[in-house]
N, C-alpha and C positions, 0 to 999 in steps of 0.2 A: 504494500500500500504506500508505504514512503515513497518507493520509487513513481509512482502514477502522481502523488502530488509533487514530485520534484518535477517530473514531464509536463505536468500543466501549467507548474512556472516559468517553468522554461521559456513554453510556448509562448505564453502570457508575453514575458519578455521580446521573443522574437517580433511578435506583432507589433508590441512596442516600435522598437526600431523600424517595423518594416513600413508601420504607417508613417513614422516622420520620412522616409523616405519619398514614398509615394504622395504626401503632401508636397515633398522639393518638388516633384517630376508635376504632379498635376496641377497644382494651383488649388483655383478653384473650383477649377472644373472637372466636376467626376467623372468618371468611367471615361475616363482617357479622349473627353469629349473635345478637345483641342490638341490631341497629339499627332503627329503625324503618323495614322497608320490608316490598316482599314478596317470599315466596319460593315456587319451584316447587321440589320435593322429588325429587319422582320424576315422570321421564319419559322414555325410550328413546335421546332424543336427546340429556339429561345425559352418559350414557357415553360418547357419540362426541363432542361437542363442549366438555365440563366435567368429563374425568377422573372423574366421577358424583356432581359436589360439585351442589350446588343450582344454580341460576337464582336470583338477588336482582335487585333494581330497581338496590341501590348498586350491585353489578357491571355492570350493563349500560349503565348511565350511565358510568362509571367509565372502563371500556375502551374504549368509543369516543370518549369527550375526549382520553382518552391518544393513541388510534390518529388524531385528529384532531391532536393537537397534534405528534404525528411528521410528519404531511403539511402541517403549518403553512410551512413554508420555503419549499416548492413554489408554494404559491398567491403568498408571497409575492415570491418569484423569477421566477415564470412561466415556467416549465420543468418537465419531464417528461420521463420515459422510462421502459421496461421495466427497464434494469439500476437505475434510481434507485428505482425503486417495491421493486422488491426487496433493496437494500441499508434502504431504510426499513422494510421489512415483518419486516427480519432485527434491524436495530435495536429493533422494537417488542415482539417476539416474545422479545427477549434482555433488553430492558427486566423483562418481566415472570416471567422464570425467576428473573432477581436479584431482585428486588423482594420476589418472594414469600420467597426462602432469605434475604433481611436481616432479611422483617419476622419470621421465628424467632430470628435471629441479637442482632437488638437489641431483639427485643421483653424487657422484665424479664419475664414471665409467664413465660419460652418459653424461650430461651438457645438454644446449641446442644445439650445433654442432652438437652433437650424436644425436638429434632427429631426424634420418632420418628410412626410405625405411632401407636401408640398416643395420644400426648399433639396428634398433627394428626388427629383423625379425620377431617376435611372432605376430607382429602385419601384415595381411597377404595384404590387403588393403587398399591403401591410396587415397586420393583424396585433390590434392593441396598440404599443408603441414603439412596435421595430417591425422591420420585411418579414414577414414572413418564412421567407429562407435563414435567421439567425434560430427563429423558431424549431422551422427541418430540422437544418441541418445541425443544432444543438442533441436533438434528441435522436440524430443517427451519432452523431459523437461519443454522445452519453452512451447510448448501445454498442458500440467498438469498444469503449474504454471497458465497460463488463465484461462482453467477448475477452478481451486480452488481459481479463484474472481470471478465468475459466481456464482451466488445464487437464 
């Protein structure tokens, strides 16, 4: 059990840093609404896989360096397993539930006032007072992190 809340601080922390980052890179503008890349707007699959926010190249680049740099230890260790893959998949998942609520938190454009319906549009779904998807994907995290104390 130590070890699962040392991995959530962890993570905790990576978000930290990873959102003042992506606050240098975006400004003000979320979901990479002024970078130079490209984007897919509308597509059926947006809904089920992006909460119905776009498809960008920075995204898609983005998350799977993250998702790779969560599997960095493994290669490096030379080990595996099903509860380790899902303790990682719970850590990565949870990485970016925080990531995204700091980068409103500490963005100056944004604060916590700005976390609304309104001032996130990218985010297309809310429920109470977050997306929806922090909602999900909290409670598939939760479920991986159980999964990977099961032995």
């Amino acid at each position: 059990m130590n070890g699962l809340v040392t991995s959530i601080f962890f993570t905790g922390l990576l978000s930290f840093f990873f959102a003042k980052v992506e606050i240098a890179i975006e400004g003000a503008e979320g979901w990479a609404a002024a970078l130079p890349t490209w984007r897919i707007e509308q597509h059926w699959l947006l809904d089920i896989f992006w909460g119905g926010r776009a498809m960008t190249g920075y995204h898609a680049w983005i998350f799977t360096f993250i998702l790779l740099i969560f599997h960095f230890p493994i290669v490096l260790l030379g080990v595996w397993s099903w509860p380790l893959e899902a303790h990682i998949l719970a850590c990565t998942i949870l990485f970016w539930i925080v990531e995204d609520f700091l980068w409103f938190l500490l963005n100056p454009a944004f604060g916590l006032a700005r976390f609304t319906r309104d001032h996130a549009s990218w985010h297309k779904h809310w429920f109470w007072f977050a997306p929806t998807d922090y909602w999900t994907f909290l409670a598939v995290s939760f479920l991986l992190f159980w999964c990977s104390l099961v032995r």
